[in-house]
N, C-alpha and C positions, 0 to 999 in steps of 0.2 A: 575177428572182432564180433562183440555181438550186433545183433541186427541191426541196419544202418537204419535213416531216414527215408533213403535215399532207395527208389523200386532197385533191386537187381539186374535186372534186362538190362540197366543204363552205365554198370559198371562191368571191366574188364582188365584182369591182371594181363602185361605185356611180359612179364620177364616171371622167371622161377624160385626167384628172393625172398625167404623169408624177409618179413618185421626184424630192421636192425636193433635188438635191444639196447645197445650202448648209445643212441642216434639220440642228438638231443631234441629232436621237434620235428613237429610233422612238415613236409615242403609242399606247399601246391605252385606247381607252374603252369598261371595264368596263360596261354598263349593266346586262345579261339573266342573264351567266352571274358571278355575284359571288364566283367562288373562285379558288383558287391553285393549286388541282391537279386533275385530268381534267379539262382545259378546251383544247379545239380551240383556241379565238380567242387564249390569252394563248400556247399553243405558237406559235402564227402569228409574232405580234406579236414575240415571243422567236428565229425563225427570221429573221425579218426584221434586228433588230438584228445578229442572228450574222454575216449576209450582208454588211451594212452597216459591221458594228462599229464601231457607235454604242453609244452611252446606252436603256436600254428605260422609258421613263417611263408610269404606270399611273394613270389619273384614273376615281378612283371617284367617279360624281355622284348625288345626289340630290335631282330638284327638289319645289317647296313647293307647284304648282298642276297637278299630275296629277290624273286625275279619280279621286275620292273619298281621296285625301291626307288622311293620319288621325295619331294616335300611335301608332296597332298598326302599320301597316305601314312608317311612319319607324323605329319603334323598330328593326322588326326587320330593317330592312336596316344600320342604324347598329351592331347586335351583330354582323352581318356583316363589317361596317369594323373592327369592333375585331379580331376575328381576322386578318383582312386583314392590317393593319396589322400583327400580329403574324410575319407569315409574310413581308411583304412587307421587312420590317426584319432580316432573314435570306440576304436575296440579293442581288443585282446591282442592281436595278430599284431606281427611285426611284417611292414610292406619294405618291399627292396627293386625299386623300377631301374632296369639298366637298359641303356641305350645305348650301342655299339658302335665305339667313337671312330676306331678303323676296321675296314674288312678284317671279318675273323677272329678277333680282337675277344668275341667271346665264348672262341674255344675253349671249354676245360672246366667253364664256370659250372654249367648246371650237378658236372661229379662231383665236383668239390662240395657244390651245395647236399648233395645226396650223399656225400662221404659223412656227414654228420647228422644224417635225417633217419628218420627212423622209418619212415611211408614216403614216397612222393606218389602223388596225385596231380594228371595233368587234363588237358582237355581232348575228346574224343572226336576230333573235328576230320570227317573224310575226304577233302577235299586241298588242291594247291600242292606247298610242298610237307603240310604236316606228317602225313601217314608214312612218308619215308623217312619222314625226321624222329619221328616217335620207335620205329620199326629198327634203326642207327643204334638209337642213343640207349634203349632200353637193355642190352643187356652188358652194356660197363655201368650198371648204376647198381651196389654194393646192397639194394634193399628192395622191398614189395613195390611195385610201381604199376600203377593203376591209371587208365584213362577211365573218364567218366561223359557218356554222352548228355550236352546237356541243349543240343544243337534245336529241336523241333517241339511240337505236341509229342508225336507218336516217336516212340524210341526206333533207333536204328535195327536195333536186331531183331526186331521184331517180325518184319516182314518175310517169309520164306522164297518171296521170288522178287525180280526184277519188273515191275509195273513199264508197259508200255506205248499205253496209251492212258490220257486222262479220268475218258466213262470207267473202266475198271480199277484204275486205284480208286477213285471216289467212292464208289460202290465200296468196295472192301472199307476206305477209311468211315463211310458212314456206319458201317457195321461194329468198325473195333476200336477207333478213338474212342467212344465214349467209357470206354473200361478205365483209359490212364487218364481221364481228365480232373479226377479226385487227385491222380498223384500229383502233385502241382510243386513246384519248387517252394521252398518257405523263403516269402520276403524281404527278410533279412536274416539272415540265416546266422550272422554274428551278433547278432541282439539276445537270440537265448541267457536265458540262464546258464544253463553249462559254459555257453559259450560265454558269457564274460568271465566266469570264475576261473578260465584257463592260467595258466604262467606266464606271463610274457617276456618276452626274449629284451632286453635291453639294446643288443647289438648283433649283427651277424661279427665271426672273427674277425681280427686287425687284417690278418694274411690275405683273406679272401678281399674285405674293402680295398686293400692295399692294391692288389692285383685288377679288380673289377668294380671300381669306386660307382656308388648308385647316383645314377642321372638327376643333373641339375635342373632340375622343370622348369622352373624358371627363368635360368639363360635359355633354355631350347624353344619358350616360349615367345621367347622376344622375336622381332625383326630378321634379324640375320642369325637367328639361333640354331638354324640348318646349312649354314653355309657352309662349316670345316666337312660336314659328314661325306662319307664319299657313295651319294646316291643321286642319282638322277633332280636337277635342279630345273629344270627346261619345263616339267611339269610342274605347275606351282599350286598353289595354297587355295581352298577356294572358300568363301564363306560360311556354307555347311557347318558347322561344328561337331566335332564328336565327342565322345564322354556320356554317362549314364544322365547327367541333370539333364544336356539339351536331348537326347533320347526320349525321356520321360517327358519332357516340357512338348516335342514336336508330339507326342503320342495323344497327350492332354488339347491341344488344340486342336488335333485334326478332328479328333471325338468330339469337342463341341464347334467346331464351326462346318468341316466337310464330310461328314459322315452323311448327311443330311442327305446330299447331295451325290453322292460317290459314283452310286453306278452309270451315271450319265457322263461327269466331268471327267471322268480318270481316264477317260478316250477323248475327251477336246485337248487340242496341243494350245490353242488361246486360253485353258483353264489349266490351273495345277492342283487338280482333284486330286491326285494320290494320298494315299500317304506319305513319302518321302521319309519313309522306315528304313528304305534297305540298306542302307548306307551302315545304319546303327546295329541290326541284325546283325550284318555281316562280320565286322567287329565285334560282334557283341557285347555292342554295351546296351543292347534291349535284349528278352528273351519273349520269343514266341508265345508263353503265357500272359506275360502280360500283356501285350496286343491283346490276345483273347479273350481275356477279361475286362479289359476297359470296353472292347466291344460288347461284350455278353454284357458287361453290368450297368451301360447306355440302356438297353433294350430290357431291361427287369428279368433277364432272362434266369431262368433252371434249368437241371439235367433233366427234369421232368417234360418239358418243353417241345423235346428233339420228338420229330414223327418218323416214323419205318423210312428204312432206306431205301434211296429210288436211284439213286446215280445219276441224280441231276443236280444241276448246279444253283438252284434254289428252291426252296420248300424243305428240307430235313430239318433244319436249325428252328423255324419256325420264328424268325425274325423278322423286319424289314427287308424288302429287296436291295436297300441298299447296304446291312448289312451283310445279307446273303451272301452279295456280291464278292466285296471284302474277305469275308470266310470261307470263298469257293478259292482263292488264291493263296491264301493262308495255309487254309488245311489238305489245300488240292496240289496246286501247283508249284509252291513253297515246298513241299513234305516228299516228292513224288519225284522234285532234281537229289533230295540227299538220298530216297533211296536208290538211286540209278550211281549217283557218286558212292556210297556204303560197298554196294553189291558189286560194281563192273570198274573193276580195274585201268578200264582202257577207256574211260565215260569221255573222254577229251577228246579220242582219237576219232580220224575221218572214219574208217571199220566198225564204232559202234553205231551208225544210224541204220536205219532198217535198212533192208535189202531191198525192198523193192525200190528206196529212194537212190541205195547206190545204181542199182541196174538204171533207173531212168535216166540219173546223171551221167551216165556211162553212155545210154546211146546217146546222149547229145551233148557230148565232149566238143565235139569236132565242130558244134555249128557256131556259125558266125553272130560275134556280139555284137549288136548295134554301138557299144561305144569298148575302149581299153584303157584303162587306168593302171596305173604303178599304188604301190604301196604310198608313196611318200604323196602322190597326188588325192589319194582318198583319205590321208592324216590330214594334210591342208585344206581341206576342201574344196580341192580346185578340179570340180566339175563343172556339165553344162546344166545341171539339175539344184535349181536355187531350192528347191525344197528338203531334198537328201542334204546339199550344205547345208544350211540353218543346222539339221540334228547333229553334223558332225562337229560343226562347233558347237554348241553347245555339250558335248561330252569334252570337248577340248577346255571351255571355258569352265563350264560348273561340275563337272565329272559325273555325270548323267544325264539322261537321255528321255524326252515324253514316254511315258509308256508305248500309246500306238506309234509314236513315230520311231522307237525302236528296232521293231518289226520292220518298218520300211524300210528305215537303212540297213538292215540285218540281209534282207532278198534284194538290195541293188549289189552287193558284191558279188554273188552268183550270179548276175545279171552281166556286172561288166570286168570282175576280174576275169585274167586270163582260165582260169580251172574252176572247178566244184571244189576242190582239194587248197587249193590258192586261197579264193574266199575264205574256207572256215580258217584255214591259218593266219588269215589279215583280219579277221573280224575278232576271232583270241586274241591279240596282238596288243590291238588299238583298243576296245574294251576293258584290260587286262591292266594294262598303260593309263588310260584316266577316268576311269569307271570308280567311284569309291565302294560302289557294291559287285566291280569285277572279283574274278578267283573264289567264286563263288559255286554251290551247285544250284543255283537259282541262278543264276547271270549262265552259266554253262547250259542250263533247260533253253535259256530264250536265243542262246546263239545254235543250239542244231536244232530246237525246230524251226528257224530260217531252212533248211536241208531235209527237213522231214520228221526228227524226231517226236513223237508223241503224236502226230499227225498222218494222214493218212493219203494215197494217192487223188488226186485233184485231176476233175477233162473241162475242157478241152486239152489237149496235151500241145505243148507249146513249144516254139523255137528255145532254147536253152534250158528250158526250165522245166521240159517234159514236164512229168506226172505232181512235181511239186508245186504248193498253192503259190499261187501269182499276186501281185505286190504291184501298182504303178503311183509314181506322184500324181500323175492325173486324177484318176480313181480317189487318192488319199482330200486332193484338194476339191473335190466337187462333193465330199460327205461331211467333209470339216471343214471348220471355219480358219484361217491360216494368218489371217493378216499382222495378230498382235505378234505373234510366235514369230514367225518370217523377220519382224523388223527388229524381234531382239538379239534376235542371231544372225542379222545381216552381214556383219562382218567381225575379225577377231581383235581383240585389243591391240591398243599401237603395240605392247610389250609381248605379245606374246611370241614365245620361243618353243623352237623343236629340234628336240636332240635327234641322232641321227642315228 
């Protein structure tokens, strides 16, 4: 095609398919990046048709046996459909959201869909079970099939090595983001010109509805609208909303009322300084540019702005320290879990954390825990430690966790699981389970350095925890303030359930 929108570094063919010329329309499958606007892959998908001047058809799917498939995290990609739907009923594109009424149920669809498409275009997400799904499915699909990264600032391929500590990606990212920060996704990328004057598709076939009829948002929204699905019910629904409006709306508020204040709150567990982004990141129904820019354009900021790179964690940007702060997470330690996910195939496994962190936990396999918990007793939080309880309900109740109190419970399971090896598999687990921003390579960054990753050996050297940094509720409760935090998570609602 001729030259896209869209930089090159961010796109890559998976399969050896020519462009079906008989294909009546372009397909993009939505899988990673769930929105309508700053989104690389649907600009693609939308250049493609332009090129083509075909029909742009957009199949949002949701299957019913991913791992740890729940009603929180159905729900809240399903609020995502609804906005979708809303935005997608506004343009050229014809939307087709399916939600997998029995296991399996949606084998067969996405060929069928590519049997009549000319390009499919999907999303380049490294992380969970995409890369093996994409790697499957790409070469029974009868045409040109393209992922497109639309995951961070800094594009995936870009980097030539695996960063493994924070000071040297930083360093590096102050050098080289600012080259793609002009490339910026376009806002609404189906608002063009071109892009209205498209064909639009009237219906997808009878045969295909027939077989894989498109999800009733509306029933799935009600009450009991996840009840027939056959997914984990015992994790339920939490306030949070997802979807691109409430994305956009949490991004809009936090910029005028906690930004102010950021670098200090985002570490009180009695404040909720965050942003409370990740959630919507992770779905994506936000994209990383825009966080950046509402930040940048709070602060009157230019690319003129930035001062020489120091590989510290504030002064480059030439902002406020509290937006500093904000953009050292962002561009640091947001960007630096997908390159380790992009690059290392094994980023999950206990084998990828440094060596010297396995060696330390190795000699102190053997030594005696002050306390031993089971799995099912660190899901309930039925410890002697009311402060680690409070965070583990609270991922149980709202499916996230204070920032610092994160960390904490992250180093109490190597403290009282039986193993080094045990912990990181009980902490992926429960995470995984009711984190809305779990299966992530930003939730994977903060669960191994619990274990060392990106961090570096710690003395005194300690009973179980040798060379790795040390963590106590004590310590936590005599630097912060706990009292609001403690009493909201004292206990868990009369209703709540745990599958087994």
């Amino acid at each position: 095609m001729k030259k896209s929108t869209v930089p090159a570094i961010r796109i890559r063919q998976l399969n050896a398919q020519p462009v079906q010329t008989a294909g009546d329309y372009v397909l993009y499958w939505m899988t990673a990046f769930r929105r309508t606007e700053s989104n690389f892959a649907l600009q693609r998908a939308r250049d493609w048709a332009v090129e083509l001047n075909c029909p742009l058809v957009v199949m949002e799917g949701l299957r019913s046996d991913y791992p740890w498939a729940c009603d929180r995290f159905h729900r809240f990609v399903i609020e995502g459909m609804v906005d979708n739907h809303a935005a997608f009923e506004k343009s050229s594109a014809l939307y087709f959201p399916y939600v997998e009424p029995t296991t399996h149920d949606a084998k067969g669809l996405l060929v069928q869909l590519a049997s009549k498409a000319r390009v499919v275009v999907s999303d380049d997400f490294p992380c969970f079970f995409h890369p093996g799904m994409y790697g499957r499915i790409a070469e029974k699909l009868p045409c040109t099939f393209e992922l497109v990264d639309a995951n961070g600032l800094m594009p995936l391929s870009i980097a030539e090595r695996t960063f493994t500590v924070a000071h040297s990606y930083r360093r590096w990212m102050q050098k080289e983001l600012p080259k793609h920060l002009e490339a910026t996704p376009e806002a609404k990328p189906l608002a063009s010109e071109p892009a209205k004057r498209l064909p639009r598709l009237d219906s997808l076939p009878k045969s295909i509805l027939k077989r894989w009829p498109a999800a009733k948002l509306d029933r799935l929204m009600q009450a009991d609208g996840l009840a027939k699905l056959p997914i984990d019910h015992c994790v339920g629904v939490v306030p949070t909303r997802g979807g691109v409006v409430a994305a956009k709306k949490q991004l809009q508020q936090f910029v005028e009322s906690k930004l102010g204040t950021y670098g200090f709150d985002r570490n009180e567990p009695d404040q909720r300084g965050s942003t409370e982004l990740s959630p919507h990141l992770h779905f994506g129904h936000i994209s990383a540019q825009q966080v950046f820019w509402a930040i940048m354009d709070s602060q009157q900021w230019h690319i003129g702005k930035i001062k020489k790179p120091n590989g510290k964690t504030n002064g480059f940007w030439n902002v406020d320290e509290n937006a500093e702060a904000l953009l050292d997470q962002l561009c640091t330690w947001r960007e630096i879990g997908f390159n380790m996910c992009h690059r290392e195939p094994n980023y999950e496994s206990f084998t990828s954390l440094p060596s010297w962190a396995r060696q330390s936990m190795a000699e102190h396999a053997k030594d005696e825990r002050p306390f031993l918990y089971t799995l099912e007793q660190f899901e309930r939080a039925e410890t002697h430690d009311s402060i680690w309880n409070a965070a583990q309900r609270q991922l149980v109740i709202e499916g996230r966790i204070h920032n610092y109190m994160r960390m904490l419970w992250g180093k109490k399971f190597l403290h009282w699981a039986p193993s080094a090896e045990k912990a990181l598999e009980w902490m992926i687990h429960l995470n995984n389970k009711y984190a809305l921003d779990g299966r992530d390579p930003n939730s994977y960054s903060g669960i191994f350095w619990v274990l060392g990753r990106y961090d570096r050996a710690w003395g005194p050297e300690r009973e179980v925890f040798g060379k790795i940094r040390y963590m106590t509720s004590e310590n936590t409760a005599k630097k912060h303030k706990l009292g609001q935090y403690l009493r909201r998570y004292s206990q868990f609602p009369p209703n709540t359930q745990f599958s087994t």
